[in-house]
VOPAGU-2260 file (C-alpha; in pm, 1 decimal, decimal comma):
REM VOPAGU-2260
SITE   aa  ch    i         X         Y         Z
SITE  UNK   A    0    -970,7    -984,1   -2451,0
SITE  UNK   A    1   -1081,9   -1268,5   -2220,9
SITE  UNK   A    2    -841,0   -1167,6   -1923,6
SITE  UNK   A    3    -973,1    -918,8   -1704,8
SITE  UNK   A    4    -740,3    -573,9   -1657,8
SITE  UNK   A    5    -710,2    -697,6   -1311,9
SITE  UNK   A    6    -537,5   -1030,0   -1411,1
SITE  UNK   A    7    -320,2    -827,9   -1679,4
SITE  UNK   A    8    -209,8    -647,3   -1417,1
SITE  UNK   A    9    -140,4    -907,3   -1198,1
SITE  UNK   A   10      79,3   -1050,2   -1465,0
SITE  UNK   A   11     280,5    -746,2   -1561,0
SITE  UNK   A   12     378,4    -626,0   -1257,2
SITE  UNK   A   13     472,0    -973,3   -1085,6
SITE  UNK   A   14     836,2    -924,2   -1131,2
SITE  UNK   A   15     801,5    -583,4    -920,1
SITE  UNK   A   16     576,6    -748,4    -660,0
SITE  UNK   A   17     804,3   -1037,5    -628,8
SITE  UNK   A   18    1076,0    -830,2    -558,0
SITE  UNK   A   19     961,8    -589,7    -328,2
SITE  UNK   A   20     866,2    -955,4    -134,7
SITE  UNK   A   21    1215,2   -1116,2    -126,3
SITE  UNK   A   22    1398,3    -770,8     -56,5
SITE  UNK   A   23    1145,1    -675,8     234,2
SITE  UNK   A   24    1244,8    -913,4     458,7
SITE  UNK   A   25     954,3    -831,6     696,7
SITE  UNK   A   26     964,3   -1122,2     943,5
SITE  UNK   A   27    1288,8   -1014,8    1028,9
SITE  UNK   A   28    1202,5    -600,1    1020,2
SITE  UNK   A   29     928,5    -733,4    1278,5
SITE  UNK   A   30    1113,0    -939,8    1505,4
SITE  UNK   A   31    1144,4    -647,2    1741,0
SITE  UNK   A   32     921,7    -377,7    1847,2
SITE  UNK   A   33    1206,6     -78,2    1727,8
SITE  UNK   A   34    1219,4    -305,0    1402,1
SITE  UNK   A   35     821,8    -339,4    1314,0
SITE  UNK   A   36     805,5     116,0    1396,3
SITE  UNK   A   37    1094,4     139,9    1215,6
SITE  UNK   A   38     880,0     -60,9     893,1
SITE  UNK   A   39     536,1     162,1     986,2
SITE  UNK   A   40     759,6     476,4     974,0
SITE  UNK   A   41     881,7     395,8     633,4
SITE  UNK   A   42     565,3     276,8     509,9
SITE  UNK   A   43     359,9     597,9     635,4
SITE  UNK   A   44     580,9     819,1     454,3
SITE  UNK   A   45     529,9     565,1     150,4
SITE  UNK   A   46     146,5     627,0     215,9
SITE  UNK   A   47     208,2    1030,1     287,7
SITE  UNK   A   48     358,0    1065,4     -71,6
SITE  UNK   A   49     102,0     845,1    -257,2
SITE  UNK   A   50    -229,1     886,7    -120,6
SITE  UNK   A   51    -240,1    1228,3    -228,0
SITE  UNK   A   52    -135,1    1154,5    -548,7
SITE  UNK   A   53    -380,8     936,0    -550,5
SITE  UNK   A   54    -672,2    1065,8    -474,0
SITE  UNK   A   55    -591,5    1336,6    -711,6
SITE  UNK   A   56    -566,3    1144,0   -1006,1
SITE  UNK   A   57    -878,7     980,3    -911,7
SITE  UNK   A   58   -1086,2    1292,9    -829,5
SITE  UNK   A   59   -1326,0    1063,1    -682,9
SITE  UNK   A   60   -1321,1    1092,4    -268,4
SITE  UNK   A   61   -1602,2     853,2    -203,8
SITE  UNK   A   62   -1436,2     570,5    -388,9
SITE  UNK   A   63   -1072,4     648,2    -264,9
SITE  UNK   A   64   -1113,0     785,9      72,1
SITE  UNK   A   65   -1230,2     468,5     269,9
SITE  UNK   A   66    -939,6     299,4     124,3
SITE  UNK   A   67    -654,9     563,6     312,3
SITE  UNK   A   68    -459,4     417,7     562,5
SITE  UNK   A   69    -217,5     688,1     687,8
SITE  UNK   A   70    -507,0     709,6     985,5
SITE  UNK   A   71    -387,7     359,5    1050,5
SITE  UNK   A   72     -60,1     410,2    1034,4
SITE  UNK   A   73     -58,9     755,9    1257,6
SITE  UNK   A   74    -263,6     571,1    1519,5
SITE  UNK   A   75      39,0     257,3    1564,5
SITE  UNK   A   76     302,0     524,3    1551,3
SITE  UNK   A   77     130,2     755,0    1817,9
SITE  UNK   A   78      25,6     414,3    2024,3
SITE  UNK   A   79     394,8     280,0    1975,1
SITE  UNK   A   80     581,2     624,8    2091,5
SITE  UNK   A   81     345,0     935,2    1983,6
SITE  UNK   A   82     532,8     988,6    1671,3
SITE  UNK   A   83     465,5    1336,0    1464,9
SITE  UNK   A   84     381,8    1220,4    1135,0
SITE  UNK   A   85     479,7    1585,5     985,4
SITE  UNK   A   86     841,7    1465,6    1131,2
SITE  UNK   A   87     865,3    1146,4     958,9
SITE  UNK   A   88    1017,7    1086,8     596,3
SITE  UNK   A   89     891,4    1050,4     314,6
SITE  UNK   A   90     979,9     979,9     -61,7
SITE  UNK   A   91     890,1    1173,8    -341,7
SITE  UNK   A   92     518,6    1214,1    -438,9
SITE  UNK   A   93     474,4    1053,6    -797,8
SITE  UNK   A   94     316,4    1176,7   -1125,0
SITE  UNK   A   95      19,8     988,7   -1189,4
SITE  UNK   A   96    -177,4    1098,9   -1473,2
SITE  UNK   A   97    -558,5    1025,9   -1506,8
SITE  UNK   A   98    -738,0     739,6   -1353,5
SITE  UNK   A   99    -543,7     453,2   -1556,5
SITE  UNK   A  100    -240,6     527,6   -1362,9
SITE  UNK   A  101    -432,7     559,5   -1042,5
SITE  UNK   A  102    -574,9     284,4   -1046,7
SITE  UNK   A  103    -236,8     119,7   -1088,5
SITE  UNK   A  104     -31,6     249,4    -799,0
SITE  UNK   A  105    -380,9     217,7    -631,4
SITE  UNK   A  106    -360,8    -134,3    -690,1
SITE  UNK   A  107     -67,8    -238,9    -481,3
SITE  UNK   A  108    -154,1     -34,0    -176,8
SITE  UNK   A  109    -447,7    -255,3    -164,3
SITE  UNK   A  110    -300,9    -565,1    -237,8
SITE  UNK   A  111    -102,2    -485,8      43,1
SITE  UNK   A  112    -451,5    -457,3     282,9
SITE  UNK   A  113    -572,9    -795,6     185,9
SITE  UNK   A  114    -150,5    -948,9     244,4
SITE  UNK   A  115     -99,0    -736,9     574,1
SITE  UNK   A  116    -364,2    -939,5     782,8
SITE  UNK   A  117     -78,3   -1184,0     754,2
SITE  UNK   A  118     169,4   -1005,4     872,7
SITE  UNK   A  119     -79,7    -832,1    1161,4
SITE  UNK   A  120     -94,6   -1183,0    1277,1
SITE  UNK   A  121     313,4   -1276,9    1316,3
SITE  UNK   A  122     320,1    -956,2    1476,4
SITE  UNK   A  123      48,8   -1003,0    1735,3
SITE  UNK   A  124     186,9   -1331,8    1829,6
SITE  UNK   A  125     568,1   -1199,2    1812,5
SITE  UNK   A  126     462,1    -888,3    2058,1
SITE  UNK   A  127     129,2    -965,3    2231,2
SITE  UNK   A  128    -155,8    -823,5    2258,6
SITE  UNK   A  129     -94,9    -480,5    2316,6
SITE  UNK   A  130      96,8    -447,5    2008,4
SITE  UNK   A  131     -93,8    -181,4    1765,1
SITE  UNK   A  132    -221,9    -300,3    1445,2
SITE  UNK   A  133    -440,8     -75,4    1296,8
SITE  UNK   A  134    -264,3     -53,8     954,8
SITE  UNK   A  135    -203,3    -446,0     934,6
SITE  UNK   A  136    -585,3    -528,2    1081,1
SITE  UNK   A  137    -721,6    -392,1     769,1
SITE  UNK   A  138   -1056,1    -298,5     728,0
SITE  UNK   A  139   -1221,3    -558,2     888,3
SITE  UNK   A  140   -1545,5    -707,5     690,3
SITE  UNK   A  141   -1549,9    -398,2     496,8
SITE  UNK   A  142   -1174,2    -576,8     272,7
SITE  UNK   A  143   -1361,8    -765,6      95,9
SITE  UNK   A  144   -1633,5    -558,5     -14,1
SITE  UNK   A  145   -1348,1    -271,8     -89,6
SITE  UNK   A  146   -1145,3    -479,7    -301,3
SITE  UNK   A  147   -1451,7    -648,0    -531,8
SITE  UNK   A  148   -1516,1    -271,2    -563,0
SITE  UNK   A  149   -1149,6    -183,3    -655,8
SITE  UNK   A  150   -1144,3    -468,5    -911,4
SITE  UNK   A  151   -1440,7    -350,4   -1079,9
SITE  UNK   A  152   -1353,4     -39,8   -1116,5
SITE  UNK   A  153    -996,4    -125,8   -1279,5
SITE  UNK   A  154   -1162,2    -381,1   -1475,2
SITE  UNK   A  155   -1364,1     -91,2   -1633,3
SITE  UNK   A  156   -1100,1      65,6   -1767,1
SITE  UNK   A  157   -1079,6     127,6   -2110,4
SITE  UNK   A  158    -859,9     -44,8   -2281,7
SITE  UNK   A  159    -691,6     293,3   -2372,1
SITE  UNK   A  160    -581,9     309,6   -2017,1
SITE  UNK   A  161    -428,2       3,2   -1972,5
SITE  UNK   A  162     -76,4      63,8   -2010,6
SITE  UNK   A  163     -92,7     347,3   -1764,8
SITE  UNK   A  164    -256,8     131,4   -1519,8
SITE  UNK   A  165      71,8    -129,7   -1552,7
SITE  UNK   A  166     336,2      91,2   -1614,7
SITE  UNK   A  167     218,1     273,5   -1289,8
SITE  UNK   A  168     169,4     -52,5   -1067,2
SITE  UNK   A  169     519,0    -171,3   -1214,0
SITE  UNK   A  170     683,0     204,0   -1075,1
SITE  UNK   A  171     465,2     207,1    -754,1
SITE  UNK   A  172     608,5    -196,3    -665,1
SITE  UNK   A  173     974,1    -105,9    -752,5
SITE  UNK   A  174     920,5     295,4    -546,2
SITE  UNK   A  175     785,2      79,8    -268,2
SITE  UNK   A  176    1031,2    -176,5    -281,4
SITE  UNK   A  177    1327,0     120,4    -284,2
SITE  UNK   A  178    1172,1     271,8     -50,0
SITE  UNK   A  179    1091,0      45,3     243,0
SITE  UNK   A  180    1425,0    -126,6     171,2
SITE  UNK   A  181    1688,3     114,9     102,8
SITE  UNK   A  182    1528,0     432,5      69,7
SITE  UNK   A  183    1707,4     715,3     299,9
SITE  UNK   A  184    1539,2     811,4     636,0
């Protein structure tokens, strides 16, 4: 196949992503300070029930562990109003078998480091300076490095482990997108 697994990917779970965009509604979830903890608290507990899962499926901690961001997320929550992350909800932690599916649900949390720096930005100029940011600010000069990492290793797949990798980015788009919009909490 010419197309890379990365660009497959891209294409089968577009419907999800596209979804989880128009129901989000972020600008407005941002607008006010209450509004942007309320979107970190639902999107740590996202991160609580998925980087586990993970990083299990993976069984590979020097690839997957400098791509966590519930660090991120625990340090704007404790900046914002010292939060207790074990108080915070969170939805249920999914199934992923092997590193096909992994790599899948892997996939959209980091699509959502390289998109954040956008929203990081309305934020900052919605609520100043002092506004924390860790989780949107990303990973600095290290994103880009991360990600041409991440797409290498998806796009080494083999081809066996394809339809994991897109049926699990399709369920980890539409669990986000329930989750952060109308999940309980």
């Amino acid at each position: 196949m010419s197309d890379s697994l990365h660009a497959r990917l891209r294409e089968a779970t577009a419907a999800a992503h596209e979804a989880l965009e128009r129901d989000l509604d972020w600008e407005a979830r941002v607008a006010t300070l209450p509004g942007y903890r309320d979107l970190l608290v639902r999107l740590r507990g996202f991160h609580a029930a998925y980087e586990p899962a993970i990083a299990a499926a993976l069984a590979d901690a020097p690839f997957f562990d400098p791509r966590r961001r519930l660090p991120a997320l625990d340090a704007d929550l404790d900046a914002l109003d010292g939060a207790a992350p074990d108080a915070l909800p969170a939805p249920a932690a999914p199934w992923l078998d092997g590193p096909g599916a992994a790599l899948g649900a892997l996939y959209v949390l980091e699509g959502s480091t390289l998109g954040g720096a956008v929203i990081g930005r309305h934020v900052a100029r919605l609520h100043g300076e002092g506004v924390p940011l860790a989780y949107y600010a990303g990973r600095g000069r290290a994103t880009g490095p991360l990600w041409r990492l991440f797409r290498e290793r998806l796009d080494g797949l083999p081809e066996g482990q394809a339809a994991a990798a897109f049926a699990a980015g399709i369920a980890t788009f539409e669990a986000m997108r329930g989750w952060l919009v109308s999940g309980p909490g």
